[in-house]
C-alpha positions as CSV (number, residue, x, y, z in Angstrom):
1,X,10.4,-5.9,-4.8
2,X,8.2,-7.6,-2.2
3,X,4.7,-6.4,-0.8
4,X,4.2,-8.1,2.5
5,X,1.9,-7.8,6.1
6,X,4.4,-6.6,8.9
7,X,4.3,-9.6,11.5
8,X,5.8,-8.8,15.5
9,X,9.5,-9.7,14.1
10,X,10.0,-7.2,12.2
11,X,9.3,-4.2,14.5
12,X,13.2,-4.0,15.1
13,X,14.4,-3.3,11.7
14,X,11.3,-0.7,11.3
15,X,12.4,1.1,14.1
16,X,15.3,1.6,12.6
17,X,14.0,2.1,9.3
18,X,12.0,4.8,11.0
19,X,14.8,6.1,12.5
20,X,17.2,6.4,9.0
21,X,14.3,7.7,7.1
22,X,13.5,10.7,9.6
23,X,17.4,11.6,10.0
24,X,18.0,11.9,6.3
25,X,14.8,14.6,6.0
26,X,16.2,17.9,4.5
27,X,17.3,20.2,7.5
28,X,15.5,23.1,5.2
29,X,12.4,21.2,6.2
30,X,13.5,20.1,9.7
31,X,16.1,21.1,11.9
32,X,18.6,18.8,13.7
33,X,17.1,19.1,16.7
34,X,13.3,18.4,15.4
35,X,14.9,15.4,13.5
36,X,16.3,14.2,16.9
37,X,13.2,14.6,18.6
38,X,11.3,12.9,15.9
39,X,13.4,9.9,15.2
40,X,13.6,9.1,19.3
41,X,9.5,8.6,19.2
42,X,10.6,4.7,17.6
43,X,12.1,4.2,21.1
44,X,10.1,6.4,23.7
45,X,6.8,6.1,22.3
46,X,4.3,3.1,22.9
47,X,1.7,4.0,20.3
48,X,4.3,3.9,17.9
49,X,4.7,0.2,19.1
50,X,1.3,-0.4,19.4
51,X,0.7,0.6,15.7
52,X,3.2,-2.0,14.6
53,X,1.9,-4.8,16.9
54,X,-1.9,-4.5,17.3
55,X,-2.3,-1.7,13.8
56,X,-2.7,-3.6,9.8
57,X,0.4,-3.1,7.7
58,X,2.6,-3.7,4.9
59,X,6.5,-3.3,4.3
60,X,7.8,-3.5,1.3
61,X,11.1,-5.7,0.8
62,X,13.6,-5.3,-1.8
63,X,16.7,-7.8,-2.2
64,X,16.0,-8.6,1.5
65,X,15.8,-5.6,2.6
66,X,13.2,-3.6,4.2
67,X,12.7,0.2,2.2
68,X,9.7,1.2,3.4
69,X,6.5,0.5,5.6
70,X,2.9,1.8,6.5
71,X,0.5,0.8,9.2
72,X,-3.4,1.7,9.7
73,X,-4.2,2.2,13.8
74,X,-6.4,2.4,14.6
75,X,-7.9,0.8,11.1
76,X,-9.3,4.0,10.4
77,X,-6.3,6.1,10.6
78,X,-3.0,5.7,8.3
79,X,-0.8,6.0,11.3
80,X,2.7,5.5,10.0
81,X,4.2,5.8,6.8
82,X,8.2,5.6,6.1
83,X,10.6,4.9,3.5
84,X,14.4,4.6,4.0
85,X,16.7,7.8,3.4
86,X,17.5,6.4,-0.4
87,X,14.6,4.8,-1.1
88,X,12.5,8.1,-0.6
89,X,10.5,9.9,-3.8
90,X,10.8,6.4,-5.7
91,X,7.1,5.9,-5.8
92,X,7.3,3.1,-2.6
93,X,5.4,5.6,-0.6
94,X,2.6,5.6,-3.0
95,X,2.3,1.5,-3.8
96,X,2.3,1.5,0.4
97,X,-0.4,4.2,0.8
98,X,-2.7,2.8,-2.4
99,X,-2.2,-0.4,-0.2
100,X,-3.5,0.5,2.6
101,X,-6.3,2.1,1.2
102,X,-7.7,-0.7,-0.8
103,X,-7.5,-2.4,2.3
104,X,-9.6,0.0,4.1
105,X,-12.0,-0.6,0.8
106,X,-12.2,-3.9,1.3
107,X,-12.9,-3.9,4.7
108,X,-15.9,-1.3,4.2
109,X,-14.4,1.9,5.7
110,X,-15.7,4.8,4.0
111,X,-12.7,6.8,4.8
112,X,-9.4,7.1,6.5
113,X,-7.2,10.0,8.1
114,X,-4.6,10.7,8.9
115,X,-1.5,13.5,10.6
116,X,0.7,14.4,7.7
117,X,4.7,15.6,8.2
118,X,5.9,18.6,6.1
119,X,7.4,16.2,3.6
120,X,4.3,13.7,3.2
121,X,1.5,15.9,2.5
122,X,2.2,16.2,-0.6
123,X,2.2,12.1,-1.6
124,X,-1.3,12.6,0.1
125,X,-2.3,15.5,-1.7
126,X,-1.4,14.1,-4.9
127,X,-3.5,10.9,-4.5
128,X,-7.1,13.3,-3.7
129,X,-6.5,13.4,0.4
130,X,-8.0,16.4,1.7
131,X,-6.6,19.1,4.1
132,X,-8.7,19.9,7.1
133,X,-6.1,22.0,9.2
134,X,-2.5,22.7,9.7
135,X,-1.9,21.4,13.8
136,X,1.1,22.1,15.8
137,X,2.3,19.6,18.5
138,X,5.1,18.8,20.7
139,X,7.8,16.4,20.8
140,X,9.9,16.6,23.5
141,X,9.2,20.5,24.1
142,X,10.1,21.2,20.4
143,X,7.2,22.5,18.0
144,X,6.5,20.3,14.9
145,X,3.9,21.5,12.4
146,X,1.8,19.0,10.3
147,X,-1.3,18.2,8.5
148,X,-4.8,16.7,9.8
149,X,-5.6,15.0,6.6
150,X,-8.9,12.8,5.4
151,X,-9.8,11.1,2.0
152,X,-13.4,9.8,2.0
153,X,-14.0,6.7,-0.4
């Protein structure tokens, strides 16, 4: 397993690592349609670019293969976080997330936030993020809830 910064070339296979990891969520947790909705953001949605090109982040490779990946965008914010459908509750969401915040750290940030899914609030919660509120918002005129979320350093 491989730790490295996410360069402009690889925004195709983390689209589509995006894409697997949001279609393999649990439809207990998220219906088809929300899933559908979701995954399409990789393709309609410019921040989600702009977080890969101009946003700091790190994938982590395994036998060649990307399993997982996390960006900060703006640097204050942990904007995306994914693993692959089988390489989810490993512990590769954790070594990306740890990542980024002793990045942050080092860079002097005295916090980050973030918007956490039903499914990763809990890898936040678990390494002391805070809550602030429970949002709503829409995707493609389908209702998603999630988390505003904050860890001060």
């Amino acid at each position: 397993m491989n730790l490295n910064q996410i360069t402009k070339k690889d925004q195709l296979e983390l689209k589509k690592l995006y894409f697997d990891s949001i279609l393999s969520i649990d439809e207990r947790i998220y219906t088809q349609e929300q899933k559908r909705a979701w995954a399409s953001q990789a393709w309609d949605n410019k921040v989600f670019d702009l977080s890969i090109n101009k946003g700091k982040g790190w994938l982590i490779n395994n036998n060649g293969k990307i399993i997982g990946f996390a960006t900060r965008y703006p640097s204050n914010r942990i904007s995306l976080l994914y693993c692959k459908g089988d390489s989810q509750r490993k512990g590769f969401g954790t070594i990306l997330l740890h990542k980024l915040e002793e990045e942050a750290k080092a860079e002097g940030l005295n916090s980050l936030s973030t918007e956490a899914s039903l499914i990763s609030y809990g890898l936040f919660l678990k390494n002391d993020w805070k809550i602030i509120r429970k949002e709503k918002i829409i995707i493609k005129n389908i209702i998603f809830e999630r988390y505003k979320m904050n860890k001060n350093f």
